[in-house]
C-alpha positions as CSV (number, residue, x, y, z in Angstrom):
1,X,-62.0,-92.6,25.4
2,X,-58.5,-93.0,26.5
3,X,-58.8,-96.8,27.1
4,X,-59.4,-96.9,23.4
5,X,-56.0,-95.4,22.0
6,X,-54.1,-98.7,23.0
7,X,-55.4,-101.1,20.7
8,X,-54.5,-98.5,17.6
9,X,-51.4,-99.4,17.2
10,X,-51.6,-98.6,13.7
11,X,-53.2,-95.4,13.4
12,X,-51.5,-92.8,11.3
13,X,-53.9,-89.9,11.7
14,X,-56.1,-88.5,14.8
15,X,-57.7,-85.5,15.2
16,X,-59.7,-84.6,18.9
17,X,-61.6,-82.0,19.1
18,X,-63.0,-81.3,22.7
19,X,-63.7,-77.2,22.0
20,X,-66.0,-75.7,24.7
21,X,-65.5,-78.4,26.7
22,X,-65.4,-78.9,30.1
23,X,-61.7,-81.1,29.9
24,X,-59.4,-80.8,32.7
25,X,-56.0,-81.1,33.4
26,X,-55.7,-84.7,34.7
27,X,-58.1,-85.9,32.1
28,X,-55.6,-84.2,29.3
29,X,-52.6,-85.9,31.4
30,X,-54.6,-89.3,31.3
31,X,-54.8,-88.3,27.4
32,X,-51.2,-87.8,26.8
33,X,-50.4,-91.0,28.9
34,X,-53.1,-93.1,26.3
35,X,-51.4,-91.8,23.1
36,X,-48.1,-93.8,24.1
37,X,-49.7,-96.7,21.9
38,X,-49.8,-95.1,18.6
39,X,-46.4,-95.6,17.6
40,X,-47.3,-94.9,13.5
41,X,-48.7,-91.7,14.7
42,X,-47.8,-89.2,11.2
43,X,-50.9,-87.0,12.1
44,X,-52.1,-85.4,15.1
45,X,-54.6,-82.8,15.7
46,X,-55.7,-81.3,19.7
47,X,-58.5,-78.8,19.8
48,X,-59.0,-77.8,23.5
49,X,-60.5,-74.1,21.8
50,X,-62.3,-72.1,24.3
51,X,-61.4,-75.0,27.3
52,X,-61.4,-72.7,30.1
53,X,-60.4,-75.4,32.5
54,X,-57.0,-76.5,30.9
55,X,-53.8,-75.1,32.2
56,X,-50.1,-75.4,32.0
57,X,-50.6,-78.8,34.3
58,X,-52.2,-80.9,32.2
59,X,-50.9,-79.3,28.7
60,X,-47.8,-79.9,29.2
61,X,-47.4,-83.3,30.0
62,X,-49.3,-83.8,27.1
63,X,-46.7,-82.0,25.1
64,X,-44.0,-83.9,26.4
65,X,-45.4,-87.0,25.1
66,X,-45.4,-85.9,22.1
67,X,-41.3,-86.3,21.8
68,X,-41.8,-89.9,21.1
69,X,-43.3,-89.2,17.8
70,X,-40.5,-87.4,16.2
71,X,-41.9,-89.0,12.6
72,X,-44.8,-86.6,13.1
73,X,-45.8,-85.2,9.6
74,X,-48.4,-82.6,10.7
75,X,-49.1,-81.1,14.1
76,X,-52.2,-78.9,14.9
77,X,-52.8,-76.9,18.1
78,X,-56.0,-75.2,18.9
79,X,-56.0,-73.4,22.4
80,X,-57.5,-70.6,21.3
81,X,-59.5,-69.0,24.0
82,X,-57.5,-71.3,26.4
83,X,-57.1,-68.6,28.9
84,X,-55.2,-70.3,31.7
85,X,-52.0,-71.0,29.7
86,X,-48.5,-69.5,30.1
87,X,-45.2,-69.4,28.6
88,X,-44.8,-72.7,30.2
89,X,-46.4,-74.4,27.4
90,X,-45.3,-71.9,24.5
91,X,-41.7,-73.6,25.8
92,X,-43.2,-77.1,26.3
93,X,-44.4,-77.0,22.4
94,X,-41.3,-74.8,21.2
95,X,-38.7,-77.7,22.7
96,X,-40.9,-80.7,21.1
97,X,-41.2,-78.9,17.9
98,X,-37.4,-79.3,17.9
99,X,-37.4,-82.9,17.9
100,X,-40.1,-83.1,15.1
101,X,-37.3,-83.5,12.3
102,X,-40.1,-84.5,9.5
103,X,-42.8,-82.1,10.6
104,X,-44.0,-80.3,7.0
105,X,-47.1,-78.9,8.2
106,X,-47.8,-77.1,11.7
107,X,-50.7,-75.3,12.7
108,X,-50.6,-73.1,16.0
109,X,-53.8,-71.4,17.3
110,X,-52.9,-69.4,20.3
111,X,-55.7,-66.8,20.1
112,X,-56.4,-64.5,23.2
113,X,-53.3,-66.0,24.9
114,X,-52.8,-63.6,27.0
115,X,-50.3,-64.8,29.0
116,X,-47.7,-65.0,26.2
117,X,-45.0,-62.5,26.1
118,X,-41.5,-62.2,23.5
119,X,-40.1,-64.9,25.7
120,X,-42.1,-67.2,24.2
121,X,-42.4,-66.0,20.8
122,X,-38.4,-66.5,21.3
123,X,-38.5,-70.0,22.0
124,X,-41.1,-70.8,19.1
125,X,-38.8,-68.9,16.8
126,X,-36.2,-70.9,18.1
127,X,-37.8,-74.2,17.2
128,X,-39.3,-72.9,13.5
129,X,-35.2,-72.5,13.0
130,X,-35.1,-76.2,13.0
131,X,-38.2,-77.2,11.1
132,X,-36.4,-77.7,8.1
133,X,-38.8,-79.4,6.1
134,X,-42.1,-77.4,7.0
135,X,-43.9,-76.7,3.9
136,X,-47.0,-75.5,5.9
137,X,-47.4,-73.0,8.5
138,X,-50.3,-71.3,9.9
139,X,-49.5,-69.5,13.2
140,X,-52.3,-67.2,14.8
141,X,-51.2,-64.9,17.5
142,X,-54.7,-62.5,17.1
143,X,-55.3,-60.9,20.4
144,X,-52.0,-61.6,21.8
145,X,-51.6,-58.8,24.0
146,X,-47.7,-59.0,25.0
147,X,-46.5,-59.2,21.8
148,X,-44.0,-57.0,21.2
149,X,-42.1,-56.1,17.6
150,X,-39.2,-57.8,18.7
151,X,-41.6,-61.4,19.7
152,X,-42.8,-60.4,16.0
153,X,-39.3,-60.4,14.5
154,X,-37.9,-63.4,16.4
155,X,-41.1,-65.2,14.7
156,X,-40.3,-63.6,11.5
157,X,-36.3,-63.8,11.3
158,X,-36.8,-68.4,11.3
159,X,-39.0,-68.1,8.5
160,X,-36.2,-66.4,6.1
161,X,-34.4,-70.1,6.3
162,X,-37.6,-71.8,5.6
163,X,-36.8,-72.7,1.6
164,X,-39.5,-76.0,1.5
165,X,-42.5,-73.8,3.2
166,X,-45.3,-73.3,0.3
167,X,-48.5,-72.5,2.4
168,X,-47.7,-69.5,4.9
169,X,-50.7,-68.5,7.1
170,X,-50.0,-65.9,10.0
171,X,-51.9,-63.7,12.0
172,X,-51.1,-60.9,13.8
173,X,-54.9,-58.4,13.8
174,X,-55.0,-56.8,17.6
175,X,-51.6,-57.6,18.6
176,X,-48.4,-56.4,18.1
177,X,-47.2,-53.4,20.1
């Protein structure tokens, strides 16, 4: 697959959905490395739900890539069920997100992310302060156990600024303490 991703160099729009999969982290790191081609990148979607092998290693070099495609329109994130994730890549994403100028539409699914804690919601907060031009968010935090009011509020306090945003999706069930 990722000997493919090279000869795209045109490709606007990819979605890759590997849920229940048995993906590791040097095959996600092989990933990242093979999207360097698609320079007109505008849409991008990674479902790794319920990947049981993917941790901080692999995802985040494969979020670091992603800086190169700061023209990104939309950005969807499925690790829901991903249970071997940390902070590490809440920070990963948060900082990229930050270079995303003309992102209007994120979608974060970080269901049963257990690891997760108000530092992280921090740092995503942080970055939603300078998505400027979102006009679509769905965030799901559902059955984040170390969320805390205050993760909830630095979440909430970005979205104030947010005059664009016309779709907001978020979900909090079995979470906030």
């Amino acid at each position: 697959l990722c000997d493919t991703f090279p000869h795209f160099k045109n490709m606007e729009s990819l979605s890759l959905n590997f849920s229940y999969s048995k993906i590791n982290d040097q095959e996600i790191v092989n990933l990242g490395t093979s999207l360097n081609n698609l320079v007109r990148l505008k849409s991008l979607c990674l479902n790794f739900n319920s990947c049981k092998q993917v941790t901080d290693i692999g995802l985040c070099p494969l979020v670091e890539n992603l800086k190169k495609y700061q023209d990104l329109n939309e950005l969807e994130f499925n690790l829901q069920g991903c249970s071997n994730l940390s902070n590490r890549t809440i920070f990963s994403i948060s900082q990229n997100l930050k270079l995303m100028k003309k992102l209007t539409r994120l979608s974060l699914n970080i269901e049963g992310y257990k690891e997760i804690n108000d530092d992280g919601f921090a740092e995503l907060g942080e970055a939603l302060k300078t998505s400027r031009d979102l006009q679509q968010l769905n965030l799901n935090f559902n059955h984040c156990p170390n969320l805390t009011t205050n993760g909830f509020e630095a979440i909430m306090k970005p979205l104030s600024k947010q005059k664009d945003l016309k779709v907001l999706k978020l979900h909090f069930y079995s979470c906030v303490k």
